[in-house]
C-alpha positions as CSV (number, residue, x, y, z in Angstrom):
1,X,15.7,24.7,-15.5
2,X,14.1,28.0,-14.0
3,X,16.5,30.6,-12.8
4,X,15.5,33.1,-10.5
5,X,16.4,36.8,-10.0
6,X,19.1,36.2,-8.5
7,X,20.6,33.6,-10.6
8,X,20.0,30.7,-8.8
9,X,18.4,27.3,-10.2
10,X,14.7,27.1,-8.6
11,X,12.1,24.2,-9.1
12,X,9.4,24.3,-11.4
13,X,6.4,26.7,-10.7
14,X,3.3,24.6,-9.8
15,X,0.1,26.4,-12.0
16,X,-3.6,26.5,-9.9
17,X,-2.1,25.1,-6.8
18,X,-4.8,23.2,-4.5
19,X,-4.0,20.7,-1.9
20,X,-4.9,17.2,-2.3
21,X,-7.9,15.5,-1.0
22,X,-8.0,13.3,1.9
23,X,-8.8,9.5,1.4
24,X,-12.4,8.9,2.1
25,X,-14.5,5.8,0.6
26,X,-16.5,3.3,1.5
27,X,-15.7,0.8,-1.6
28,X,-13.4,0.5,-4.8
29,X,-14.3,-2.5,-6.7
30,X,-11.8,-4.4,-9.1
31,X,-11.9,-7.7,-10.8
32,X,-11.0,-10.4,-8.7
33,X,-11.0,-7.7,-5.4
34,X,-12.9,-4.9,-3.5
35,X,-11.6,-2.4,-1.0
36,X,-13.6,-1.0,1.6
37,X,-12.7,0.9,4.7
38,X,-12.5,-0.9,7.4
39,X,-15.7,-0.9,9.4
40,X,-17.2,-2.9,12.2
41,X,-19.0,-5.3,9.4
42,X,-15.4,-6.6,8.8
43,X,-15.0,-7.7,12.6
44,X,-15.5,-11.4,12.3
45,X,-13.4,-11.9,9.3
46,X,-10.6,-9.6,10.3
47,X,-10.6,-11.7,14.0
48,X,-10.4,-14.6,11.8
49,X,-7.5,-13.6,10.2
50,X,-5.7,-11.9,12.6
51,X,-5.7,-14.7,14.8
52,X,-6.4,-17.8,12.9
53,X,-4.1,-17.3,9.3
54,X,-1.8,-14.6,9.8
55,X,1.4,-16.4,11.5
56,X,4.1,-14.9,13.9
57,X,6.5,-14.5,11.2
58,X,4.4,-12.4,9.4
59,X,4.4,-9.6,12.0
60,X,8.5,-9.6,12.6
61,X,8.5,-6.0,10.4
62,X,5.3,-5.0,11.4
63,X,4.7,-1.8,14.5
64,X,3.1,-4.3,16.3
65,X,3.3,-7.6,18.0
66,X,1.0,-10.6,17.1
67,X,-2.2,-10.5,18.2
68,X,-3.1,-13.9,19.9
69,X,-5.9,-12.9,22.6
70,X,-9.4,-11.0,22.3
71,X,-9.1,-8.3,24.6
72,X,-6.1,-7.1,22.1
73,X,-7.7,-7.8,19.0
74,X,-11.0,-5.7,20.4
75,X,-8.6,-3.0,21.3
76,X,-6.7,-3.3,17.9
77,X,-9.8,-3.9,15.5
78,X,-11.6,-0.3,17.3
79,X,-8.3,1.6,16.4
80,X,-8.1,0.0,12.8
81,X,-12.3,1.5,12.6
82,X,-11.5,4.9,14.2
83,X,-7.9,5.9,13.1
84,X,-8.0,8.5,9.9
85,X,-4.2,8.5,10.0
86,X,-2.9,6.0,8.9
87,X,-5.9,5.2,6.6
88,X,-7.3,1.4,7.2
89,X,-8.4,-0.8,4.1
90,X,-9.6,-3.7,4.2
91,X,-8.9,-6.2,0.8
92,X,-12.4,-8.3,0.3
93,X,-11.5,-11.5,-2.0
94,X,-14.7,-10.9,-4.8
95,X,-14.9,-15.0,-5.0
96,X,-15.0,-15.7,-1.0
97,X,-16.4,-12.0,-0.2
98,X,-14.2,-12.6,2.7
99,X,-11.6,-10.2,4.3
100,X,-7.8,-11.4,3.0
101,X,-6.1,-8.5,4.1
102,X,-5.3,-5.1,4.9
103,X,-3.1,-2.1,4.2
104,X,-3.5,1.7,5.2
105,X,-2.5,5.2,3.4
106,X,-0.2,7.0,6.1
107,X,1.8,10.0,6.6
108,X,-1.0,11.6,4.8
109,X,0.2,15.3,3.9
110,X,-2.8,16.9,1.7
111,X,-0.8,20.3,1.4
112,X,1.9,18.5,-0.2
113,X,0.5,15.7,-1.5
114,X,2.3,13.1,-0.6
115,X,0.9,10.0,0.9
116,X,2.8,6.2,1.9
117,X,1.0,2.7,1.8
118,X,2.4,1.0,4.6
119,X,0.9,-1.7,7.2
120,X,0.4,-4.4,4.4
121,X,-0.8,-7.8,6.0
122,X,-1.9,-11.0,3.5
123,X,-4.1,-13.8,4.4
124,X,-1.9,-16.9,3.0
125,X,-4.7,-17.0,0.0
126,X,-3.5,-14.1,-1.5
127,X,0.5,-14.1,-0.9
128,X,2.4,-13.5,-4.2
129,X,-1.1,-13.8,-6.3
130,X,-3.0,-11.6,-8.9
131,X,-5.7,-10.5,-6.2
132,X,-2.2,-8.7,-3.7
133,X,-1.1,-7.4,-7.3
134,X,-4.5,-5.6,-8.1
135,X,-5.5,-4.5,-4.6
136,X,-2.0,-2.5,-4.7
137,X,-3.0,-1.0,-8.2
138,X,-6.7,0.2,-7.1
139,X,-4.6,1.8,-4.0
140,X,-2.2,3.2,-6.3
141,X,-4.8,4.5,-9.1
142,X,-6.7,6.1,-6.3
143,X,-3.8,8.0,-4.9
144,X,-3.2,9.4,-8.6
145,X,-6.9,9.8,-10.1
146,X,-8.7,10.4,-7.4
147,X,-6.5,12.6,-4.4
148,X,-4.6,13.6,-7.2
149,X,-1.7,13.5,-5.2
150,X,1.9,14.4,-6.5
151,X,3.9,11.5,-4.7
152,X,3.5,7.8,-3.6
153,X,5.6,6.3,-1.1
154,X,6.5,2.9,0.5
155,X,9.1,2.7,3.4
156,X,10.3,-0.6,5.0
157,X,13.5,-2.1,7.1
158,X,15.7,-2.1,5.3
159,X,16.5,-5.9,6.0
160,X,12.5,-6.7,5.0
161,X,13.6,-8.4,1.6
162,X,10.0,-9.2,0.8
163,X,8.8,-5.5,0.9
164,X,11.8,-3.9,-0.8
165,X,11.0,-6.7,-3.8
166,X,7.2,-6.1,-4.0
167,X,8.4,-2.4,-3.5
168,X,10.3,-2.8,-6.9
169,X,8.2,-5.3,-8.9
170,X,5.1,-2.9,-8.5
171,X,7.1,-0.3,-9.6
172,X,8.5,1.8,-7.0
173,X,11.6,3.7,-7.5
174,X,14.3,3.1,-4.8
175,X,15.5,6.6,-2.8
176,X,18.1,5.4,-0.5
177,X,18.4,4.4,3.2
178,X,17.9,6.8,6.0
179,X,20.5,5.0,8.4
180,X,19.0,4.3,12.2
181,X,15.7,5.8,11.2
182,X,13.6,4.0,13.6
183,X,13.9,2.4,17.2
184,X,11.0,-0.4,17.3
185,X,10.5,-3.2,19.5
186,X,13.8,-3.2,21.1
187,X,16.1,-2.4,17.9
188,X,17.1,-0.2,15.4
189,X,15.7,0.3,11.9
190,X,17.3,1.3,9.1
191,X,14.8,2.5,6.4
192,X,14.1,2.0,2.5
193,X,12.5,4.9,0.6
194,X,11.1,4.0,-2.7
195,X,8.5,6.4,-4.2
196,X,6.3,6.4,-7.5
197,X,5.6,10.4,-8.9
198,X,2.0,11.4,-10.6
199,X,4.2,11.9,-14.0
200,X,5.6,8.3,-14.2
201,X,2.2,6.5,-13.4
202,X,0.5,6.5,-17.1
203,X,3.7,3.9,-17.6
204,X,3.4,2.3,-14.4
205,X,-0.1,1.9,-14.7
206,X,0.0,0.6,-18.3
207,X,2.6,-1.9,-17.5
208,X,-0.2,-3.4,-14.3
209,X,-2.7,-2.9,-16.1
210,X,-1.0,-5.3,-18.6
211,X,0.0,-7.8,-16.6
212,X,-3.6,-8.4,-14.8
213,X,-5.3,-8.6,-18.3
214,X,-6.9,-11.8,-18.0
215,X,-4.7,-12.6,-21.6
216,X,-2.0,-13.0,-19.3
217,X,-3.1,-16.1,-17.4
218,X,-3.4,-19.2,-17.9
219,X,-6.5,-21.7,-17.6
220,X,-4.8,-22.9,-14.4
221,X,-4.3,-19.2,-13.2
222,X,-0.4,-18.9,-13.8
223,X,0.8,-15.6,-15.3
224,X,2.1,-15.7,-18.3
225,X,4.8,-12.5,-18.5
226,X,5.8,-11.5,-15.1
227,X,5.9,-8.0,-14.0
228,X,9.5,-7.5,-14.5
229,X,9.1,-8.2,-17.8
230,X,6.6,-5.8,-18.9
């Protein structure tokens, strides 16, 4: 512990300071999935799966409602192209070449670089499968290797039980609940913090890196050793 001249416990001195980078790609390609930003060549299939395979239930934790009509989707889909903050990405399936979902970086501080996934939407194809699993690790490896930012977050209500589980099985520490947080859509929010830091991800990135090895399926495409236990 550093202990400064006036005998008081400071935090560690950062060496060659620089602030992080902001995201910016057109493509990062995996095994089984590619992300790209989203652009207006990924209208038809995100229409498709906004309004076609994503179901009501699936939007109950989101910022927005469902979108059910074109005038919204056109509105929405020209935000999801033009907004730098939050950060839209669009997960292409490398079998279909189709759009299967999206995600976003957000909250994006470059001075101290810190930066939250949030805005996760599946297509059905890819709920609880290898392809979700890997397009969260290309995020995640991108946020630490590339930015070269200090701190990962993910945030959710804190009654979303799906998202404060995939929270945890990708490796996420849990912070705590910041009580009545949020108002949105007519109610209160209380708020899970979970976070991964840029010293802890060789482990964490060992340990997905593991588990999507191809060794770890079988020839029907089950996993073999789950996250939790690697």
């Amino acid at each position: 512990m550093r202990i400064n001249e006036f005998n008081q416990p400071i935090g560690d001195h950062i060496e060659k300071y620089q602030p992080g980078a902001f995201p910016d790609f057109q493509s990062i390609v995996g095994t089984t999935v590619t992300l790209e930003k989203v652009a207006t060549k990924h209208h038809d299939d995100a229409y498709n799966m906004y309004l076609n395979q994503i179901d009501d239930a699936s939007f109950t934790y989101m910022f927005i409602e469902p979108i059910r009509d074109n005038e919204t989707f056109e509105t929405y889909f020209d935000m999801l192209v033009n907004s730098k903050d939050p950060y839209y990405v669009a997960i292409i399936d490398n079998d279909s070449k189709k759009m299967v979902g999206i995600f976003s970086f957000m909250r994006i501080d470059p001075n101290n670089k810190v930066i939250e996934m949030g805005g996760v939407l599946y297509a059905p194809a890819i709920r609880k499968s290898k392809k979700a699993t890997e397009a969260q690790y290309l995020m995640m490896k991108y946020v630490f290797e590339d930015l070269a930012y200090r701190r990962y977050e993910w945030k959710c209500d804190s009654l979303n039980e799906p998202s404060r589980n995939a929270a945890l099985r990708l490796g996420f520490t849990f912070e705590g609940t910041f009580r009545q947080a949020i108002l949105y859509k007519q109610r209160t929010r209380d708020t899970n913090w979970f976070s991964i830091i840029d010293s802890e991800w060789p482990i964490k990135k060992t340990r997905l890196v593991n588990w999507l090895d191809e060794s770890n399926f079988d020839a029907t495409g089950q996993q073999i050793k789950s996250l939790s236990v690697l």
